[in-house]
C-alpha positions in Angstrom: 56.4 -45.2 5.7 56.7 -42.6 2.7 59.5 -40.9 4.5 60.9 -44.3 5.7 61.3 -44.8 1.5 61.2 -41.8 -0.4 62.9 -39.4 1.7 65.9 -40.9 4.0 68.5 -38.3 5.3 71.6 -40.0 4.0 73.4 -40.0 7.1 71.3 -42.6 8.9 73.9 -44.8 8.2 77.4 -44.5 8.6 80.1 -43.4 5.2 82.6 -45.3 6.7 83.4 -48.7 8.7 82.5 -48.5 12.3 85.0 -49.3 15.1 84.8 -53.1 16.1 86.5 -55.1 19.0 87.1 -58.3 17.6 86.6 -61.1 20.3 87.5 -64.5 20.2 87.2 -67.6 22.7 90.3 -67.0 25.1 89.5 -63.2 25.8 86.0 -64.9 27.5 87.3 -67.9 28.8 89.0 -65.5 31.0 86.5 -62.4 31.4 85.7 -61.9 35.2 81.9 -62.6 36.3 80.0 -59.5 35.7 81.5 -59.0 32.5 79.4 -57.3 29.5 80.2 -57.2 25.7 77.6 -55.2 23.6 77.4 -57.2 20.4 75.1 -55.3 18.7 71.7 -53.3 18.5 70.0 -54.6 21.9 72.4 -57.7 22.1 74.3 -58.0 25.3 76.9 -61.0 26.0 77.3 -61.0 30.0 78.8 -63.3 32.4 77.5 -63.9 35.9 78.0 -66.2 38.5 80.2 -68.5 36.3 77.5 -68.5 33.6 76.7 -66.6 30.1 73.8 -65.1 29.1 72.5 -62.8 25.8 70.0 -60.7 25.2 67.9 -60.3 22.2 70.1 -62.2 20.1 70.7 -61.0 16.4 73.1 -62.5 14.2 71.3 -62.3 11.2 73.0 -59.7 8.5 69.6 -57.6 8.1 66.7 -57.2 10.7 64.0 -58.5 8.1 61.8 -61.7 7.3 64.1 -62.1 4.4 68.0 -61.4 4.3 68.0 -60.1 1.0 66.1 -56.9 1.9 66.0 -54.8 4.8 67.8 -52.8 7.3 71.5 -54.2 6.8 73.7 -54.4 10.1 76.2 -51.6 10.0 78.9 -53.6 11.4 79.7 -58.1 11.8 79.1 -58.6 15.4 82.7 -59.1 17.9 82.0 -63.0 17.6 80.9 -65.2 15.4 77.8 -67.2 17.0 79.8 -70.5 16.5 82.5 -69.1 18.3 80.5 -68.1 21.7 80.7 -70.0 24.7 78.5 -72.2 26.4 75.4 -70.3 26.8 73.4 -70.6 29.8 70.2 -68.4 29.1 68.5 -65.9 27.0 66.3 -63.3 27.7 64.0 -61.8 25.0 62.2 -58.8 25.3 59.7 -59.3 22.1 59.4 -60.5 19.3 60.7 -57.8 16.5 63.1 -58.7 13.8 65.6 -56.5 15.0 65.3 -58.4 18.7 64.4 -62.2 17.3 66.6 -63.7 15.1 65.2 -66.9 13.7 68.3 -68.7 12.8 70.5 -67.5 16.5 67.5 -69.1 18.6 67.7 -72.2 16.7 71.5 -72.3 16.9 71.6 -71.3 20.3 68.7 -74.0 21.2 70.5 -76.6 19.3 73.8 -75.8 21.8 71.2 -76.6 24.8 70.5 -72.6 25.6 67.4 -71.6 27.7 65.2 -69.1 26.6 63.4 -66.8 28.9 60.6 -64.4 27.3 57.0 -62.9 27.3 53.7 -64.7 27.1 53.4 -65.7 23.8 56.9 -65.9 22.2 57.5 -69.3 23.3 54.7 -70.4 20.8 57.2 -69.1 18.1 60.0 -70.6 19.3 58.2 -74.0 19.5 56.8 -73.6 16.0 60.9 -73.3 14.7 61.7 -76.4 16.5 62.9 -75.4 19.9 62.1 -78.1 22.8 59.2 -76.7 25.0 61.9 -77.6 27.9 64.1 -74.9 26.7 61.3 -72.2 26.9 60.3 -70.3 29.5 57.4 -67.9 29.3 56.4 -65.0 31.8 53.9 -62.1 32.6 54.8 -58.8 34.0 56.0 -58.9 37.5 56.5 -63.2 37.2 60.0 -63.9 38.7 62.4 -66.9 38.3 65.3 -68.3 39.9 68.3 -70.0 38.0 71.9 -70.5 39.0 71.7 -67.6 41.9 70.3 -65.3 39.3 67.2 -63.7 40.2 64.9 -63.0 36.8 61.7 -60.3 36.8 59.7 -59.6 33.5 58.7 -55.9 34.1 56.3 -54.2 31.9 57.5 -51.6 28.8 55.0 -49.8 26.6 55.6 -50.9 22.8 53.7 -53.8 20.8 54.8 -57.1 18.7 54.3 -58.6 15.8 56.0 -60.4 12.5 53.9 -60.3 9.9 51.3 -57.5 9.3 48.7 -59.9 10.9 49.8 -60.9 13.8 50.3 -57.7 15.7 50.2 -57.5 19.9 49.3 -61.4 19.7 52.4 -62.0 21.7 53.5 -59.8 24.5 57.2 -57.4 25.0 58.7 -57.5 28.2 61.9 -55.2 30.0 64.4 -57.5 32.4 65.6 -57.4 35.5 68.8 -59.1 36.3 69.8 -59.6 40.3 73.0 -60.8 40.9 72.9 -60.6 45.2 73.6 -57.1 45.8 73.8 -56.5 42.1 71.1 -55.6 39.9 70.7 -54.6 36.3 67.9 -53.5 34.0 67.2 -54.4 30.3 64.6 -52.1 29.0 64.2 -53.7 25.2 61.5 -51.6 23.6 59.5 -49.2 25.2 58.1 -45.7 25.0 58.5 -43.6 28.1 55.5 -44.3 30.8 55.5 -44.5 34.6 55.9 -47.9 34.6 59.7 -47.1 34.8 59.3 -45.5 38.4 57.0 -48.1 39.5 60.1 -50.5 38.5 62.8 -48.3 40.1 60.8 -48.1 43.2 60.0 -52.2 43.2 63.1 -53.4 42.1 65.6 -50.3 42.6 68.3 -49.2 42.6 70.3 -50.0 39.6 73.4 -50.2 39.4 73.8 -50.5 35.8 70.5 -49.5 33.3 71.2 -50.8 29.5 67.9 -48.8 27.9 67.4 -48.2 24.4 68.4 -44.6 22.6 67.9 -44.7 19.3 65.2 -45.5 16.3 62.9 -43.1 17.6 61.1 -40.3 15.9 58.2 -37.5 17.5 55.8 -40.0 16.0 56.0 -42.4 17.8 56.3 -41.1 21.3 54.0 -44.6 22.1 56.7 -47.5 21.4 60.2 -45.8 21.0 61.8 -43.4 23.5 63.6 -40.0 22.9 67.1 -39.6 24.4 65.8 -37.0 26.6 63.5 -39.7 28.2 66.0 -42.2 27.8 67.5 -40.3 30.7 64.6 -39.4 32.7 63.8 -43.1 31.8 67.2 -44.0 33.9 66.8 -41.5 36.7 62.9 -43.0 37.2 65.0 -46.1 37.9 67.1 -45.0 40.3 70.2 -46.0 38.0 73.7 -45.4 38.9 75.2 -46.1 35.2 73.3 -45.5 31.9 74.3 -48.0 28.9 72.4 -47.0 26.0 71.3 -49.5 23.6 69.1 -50.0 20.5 71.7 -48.1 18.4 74.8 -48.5 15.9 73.8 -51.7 14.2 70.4 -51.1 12.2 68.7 -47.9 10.3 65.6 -48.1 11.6 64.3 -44.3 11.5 64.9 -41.1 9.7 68.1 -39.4 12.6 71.8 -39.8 11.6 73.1 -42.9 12.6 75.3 -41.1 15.0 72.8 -38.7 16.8 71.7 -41.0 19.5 75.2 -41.2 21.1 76.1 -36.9 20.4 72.4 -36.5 22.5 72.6 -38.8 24.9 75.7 -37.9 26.3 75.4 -34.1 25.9 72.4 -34.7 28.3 74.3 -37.1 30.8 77.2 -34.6 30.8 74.6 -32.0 31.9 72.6 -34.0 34.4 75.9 -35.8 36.0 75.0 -39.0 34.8 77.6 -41.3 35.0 77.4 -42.8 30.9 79.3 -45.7 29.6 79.4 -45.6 25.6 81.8 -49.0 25.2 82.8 -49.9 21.2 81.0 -53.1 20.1 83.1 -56.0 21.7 84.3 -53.8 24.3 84.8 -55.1 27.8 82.5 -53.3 30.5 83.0 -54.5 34.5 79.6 -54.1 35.4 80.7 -53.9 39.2 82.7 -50.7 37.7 81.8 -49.5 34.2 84.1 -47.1 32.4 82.6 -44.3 30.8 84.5 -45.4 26.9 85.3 -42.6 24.2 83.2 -41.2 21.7 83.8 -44.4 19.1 81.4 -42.7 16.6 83.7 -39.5 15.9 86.2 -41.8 14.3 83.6 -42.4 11.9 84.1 -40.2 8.8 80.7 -37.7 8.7 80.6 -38.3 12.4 83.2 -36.2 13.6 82.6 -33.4 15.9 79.3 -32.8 15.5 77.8 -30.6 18.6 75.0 -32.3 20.0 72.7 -28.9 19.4 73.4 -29.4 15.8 71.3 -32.7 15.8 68.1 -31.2 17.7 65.6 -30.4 15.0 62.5 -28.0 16.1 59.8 -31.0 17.9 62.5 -33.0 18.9 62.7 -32.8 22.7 59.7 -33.7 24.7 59.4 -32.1 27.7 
């Protein structure tokens, strides 16, 4: 926490604007089924089978209990949340500021959304308001069925919490997504464990992985994953794309802002993992991802850094 506020690199967040697709209305209404949009952080907008769906949604201008302190987004998000469709679901991994947003749940519950999320977190959403028909609360390995879609909570290793005393009284969750032949994993927060095989060889393959790379630090090996096990992460899986997630929105630890994306794909260039890096509002055809351009070079202080650069001494876990 001392470093966290006394001694911040500067470059953990950007010197300049970052690159943002701007997406209204009519570029949806016609988006193809299996269609992602990252919107931010660990916020996925995706369409399947006629429907639309978001992950962890955060609107909110800082990841904090209050908006006038706290990590500030880097970036607006492609859409406004007035300006989304019809929403059919959410799924929520926990209950962290940076994966909760207060306001979007009661927005989206307002529109008639249903929420999908670990034991526990439907007690929150209640307490704001939502209708207890709206929520939908699971345990590891508890499946669901809605509109085709079949829905798994799979374990992850991290905690929860709000407020400093209400920690690990709710539970964090990863999702699995399958679509018939398609499936998709959602990791949310997690350190690296085994649990990740076990899933792979359950659930597996994937066809597309969207796990998080970013806000970690050798400290907390426990709850926050480093890129290097972001990948093994993916491979444990059985994964055919990597998406990485849980980056370019939020300064959450003490790496530039930009070093998840350098690491992560200097490793999948090595390994022969096929990586997709799209801009925020960029369309991704889950059926057949594109692997995007390295967005963040545009980025003044950002530009042609080599990934080696960015490795300090305790960084890589083997």
């Amino acid at each position: 926490m001392w470093d966290l506020l006394f001694n911040k690199p500067k470059n953990t967040v950007p010197s300049g604007p970052i690159p943002v697709r701007k997406l209204a209305r009519a570029h949806l209404d016609v988006a193809p089924d299996r269609s992602l949009y990252r919107l931010g952080h660990s916020t996925l907008l995706l369409k399947l089978r006629g429907g639309w769906w978001l992950t962890d949604p955060v609107f909110a201008r800082r990841a904090s209990p209050v908006q006038w302190l706290g990590p500030r987004r880097f970036h607006a998000p492609p859409i406004a949340l007035r300006d989304l469709p019809p929403i059919r679901g959410v799924l929520l991994s926990h209950d962290h500021y940076d994966h909760l947003d207060r306001a979007a749940v009661r927005a989206l519950a307002w529109a008639g959304a249903r929420f999908y999320m670990p034991l526990g977190v439907g007690e929150r959403l209640a307490a704001w308001g939502v209708t207890r028909s709206l929520i939908h609360q699971f345990d590891w390995w508890q499946d669901t069925e809605v509109d085709g879609l079949r829905l798994t909570a799979t374990p992850a290793q991290h905690f929860s919490g709000r407020t400093l005393t209400d920690r690990n009284r709710t539970l964090w969750a990863s999702w699995v997504v399958e679509d018939d032949d398609f499936r998709l994993f959602f990791s949310g927060d997690s350190g690296y464990f085994s649990g990740f095989k076990t899933i792979g060889d359950r659930l597996g393959p994937f066809d597309v992985t969207c796990i998080e790379t970013g806000a970690y630090n050798v400290d907390w090996p426990g709850v926050h994953m480093q890129p290097e096990e972001t990948v093994r992460a993916h491979q444990d899986l059985r994964g055919r794309w990597l998406l990485p997630i849980h980056n370019g929105t939020f300064d959450l630890a003490m790496h530039a802002w930009y070093e998840p994306f350098e690491r992560v794909a200097a490793l999948a260039r090595a390994r022969g993992i096929a990586l997709a890096t799209p801009m925020f509002g960029e369309h991704v055809l889950l059926d057949s991802p594109h692997p995007g351009v390295s967005w963040w070079r545009s980025v003044p202080g950002a530009d042609d850094v080599p990934a080696r650069a960015l490795q300090q001494p305790g960084d890589i876990r083997s």
